[in-house]
C-alpha positions in Angstrom: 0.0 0.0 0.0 0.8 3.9 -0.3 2.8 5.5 2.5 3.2 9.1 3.3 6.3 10.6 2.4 7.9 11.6 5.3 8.8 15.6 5.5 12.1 16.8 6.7 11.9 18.8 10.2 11.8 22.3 10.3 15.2 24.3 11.2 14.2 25.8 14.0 12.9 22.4 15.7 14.1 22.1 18.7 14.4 18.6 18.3 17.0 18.7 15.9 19.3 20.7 19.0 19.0 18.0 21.6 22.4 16.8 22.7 22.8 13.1 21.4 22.6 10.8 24.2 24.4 7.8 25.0 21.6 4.6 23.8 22.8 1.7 22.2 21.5 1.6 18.7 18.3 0.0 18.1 17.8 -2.5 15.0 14.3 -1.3 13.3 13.2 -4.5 11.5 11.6 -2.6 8.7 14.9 -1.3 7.8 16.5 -4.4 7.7 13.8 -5.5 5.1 15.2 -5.1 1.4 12.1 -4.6 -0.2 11.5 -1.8 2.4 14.8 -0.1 1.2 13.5 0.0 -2.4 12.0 3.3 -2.7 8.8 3.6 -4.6 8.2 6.1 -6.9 6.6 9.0 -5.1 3.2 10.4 -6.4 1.7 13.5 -5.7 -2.1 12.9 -5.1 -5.0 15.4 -3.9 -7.9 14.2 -1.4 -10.8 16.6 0.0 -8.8 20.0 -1.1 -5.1 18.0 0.6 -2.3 17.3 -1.0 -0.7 13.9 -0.5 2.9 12.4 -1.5 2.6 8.8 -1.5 4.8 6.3 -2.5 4.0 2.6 -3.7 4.9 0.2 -6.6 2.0 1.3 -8.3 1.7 5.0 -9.0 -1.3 5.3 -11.5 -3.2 2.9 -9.0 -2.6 5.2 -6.0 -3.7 8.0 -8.3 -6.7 5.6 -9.2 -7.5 4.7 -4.8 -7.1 8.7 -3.9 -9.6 9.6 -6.6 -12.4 6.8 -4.6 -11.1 8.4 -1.3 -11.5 12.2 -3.0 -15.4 10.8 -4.6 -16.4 9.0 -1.5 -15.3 12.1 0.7 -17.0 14.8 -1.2 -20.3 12.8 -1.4 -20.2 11.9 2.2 -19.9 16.3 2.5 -22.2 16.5 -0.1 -25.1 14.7 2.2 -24.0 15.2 5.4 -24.5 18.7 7.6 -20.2 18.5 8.9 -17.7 20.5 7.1 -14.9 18.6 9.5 -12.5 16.9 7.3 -11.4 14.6 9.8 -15.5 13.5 10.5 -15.8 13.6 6.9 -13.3 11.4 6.5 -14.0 8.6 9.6 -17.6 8.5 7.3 -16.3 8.1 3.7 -13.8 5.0 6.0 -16.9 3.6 7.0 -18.6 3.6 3.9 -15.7 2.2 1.7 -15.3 -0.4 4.4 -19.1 -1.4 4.4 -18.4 -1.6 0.5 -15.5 -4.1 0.9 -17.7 -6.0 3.5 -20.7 -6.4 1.4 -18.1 -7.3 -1.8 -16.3 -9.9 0.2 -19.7 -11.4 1.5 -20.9 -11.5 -1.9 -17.8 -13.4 -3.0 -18.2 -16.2 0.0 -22.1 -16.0 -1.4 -20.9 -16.7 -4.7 -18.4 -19.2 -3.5 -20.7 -21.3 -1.8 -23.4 -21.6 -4.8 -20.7 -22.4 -6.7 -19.6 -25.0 -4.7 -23.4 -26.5 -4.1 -23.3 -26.7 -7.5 -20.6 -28.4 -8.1 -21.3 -31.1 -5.4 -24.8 -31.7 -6.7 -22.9 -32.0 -10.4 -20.5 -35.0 -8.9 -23.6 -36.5 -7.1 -25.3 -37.1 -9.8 -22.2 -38.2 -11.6 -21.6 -40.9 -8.4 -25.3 -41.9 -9.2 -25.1 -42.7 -12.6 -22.6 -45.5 -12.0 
């Protein structure tokens, strides 16, 4: 999936003038991970008037996910009585995950007739001998 690009920290942070103190070095497994290393090719996307850079293997299809995100947002605005982006945008989650739920059930649904079906089919093939 699409990760944030991380910004650099301001010059003035104050975190950047703190002494260095004496910790042993800590191994972050997600450095360690080669695949993690390879950098993506960032993409600049925009979502509910926000720009975004993400980075991913696939940039046309984060292009593709932030324009559902961006749709789903504005028509969750578009019907709803919040200008909040952050509210706006804990609805359009819901309503993209209700989506994947219903397309997953579906599937199962669509699964299991198929495999009724099939079952009946070598029944009768089992009878006929």
């Amino acid at each position: 999936m699409a990760e944030q690009k991380p910004d650099k920290p301001a010059q003035g942070d104050p975190a950047q003038n703190k002494p260095a103190q004496n910790k042993p070095a800590q191994s972050n497994p997600a450095r360690s991970d080669p695949a993690h290393n390879r950098p993506g090719e960032y993409v600049t996307v925009e979502i509910y008037d926000q720009l975004y850079h993400l980075s991913g293997q696939d940039p046309e299809h984060i292009r593709e996910l932030a324009a559902v995100v961006d749709a789903k947002m504005r028509a969750v605005a578009a019907h709803g009585r919040t200008a909040d982006s952050l509210r706006v945008a804990v609805l359009a989650a819901l309503n993209l995950a209700d989506e994947v739920s219903q397309a997953t059930s579906a599937d199962l649904q669509l699964g299991h007739a198929r495999a009724n079906s099939l079952r009946m089919l070598l029944d009768e093939v089992l009878e006929k001998d």
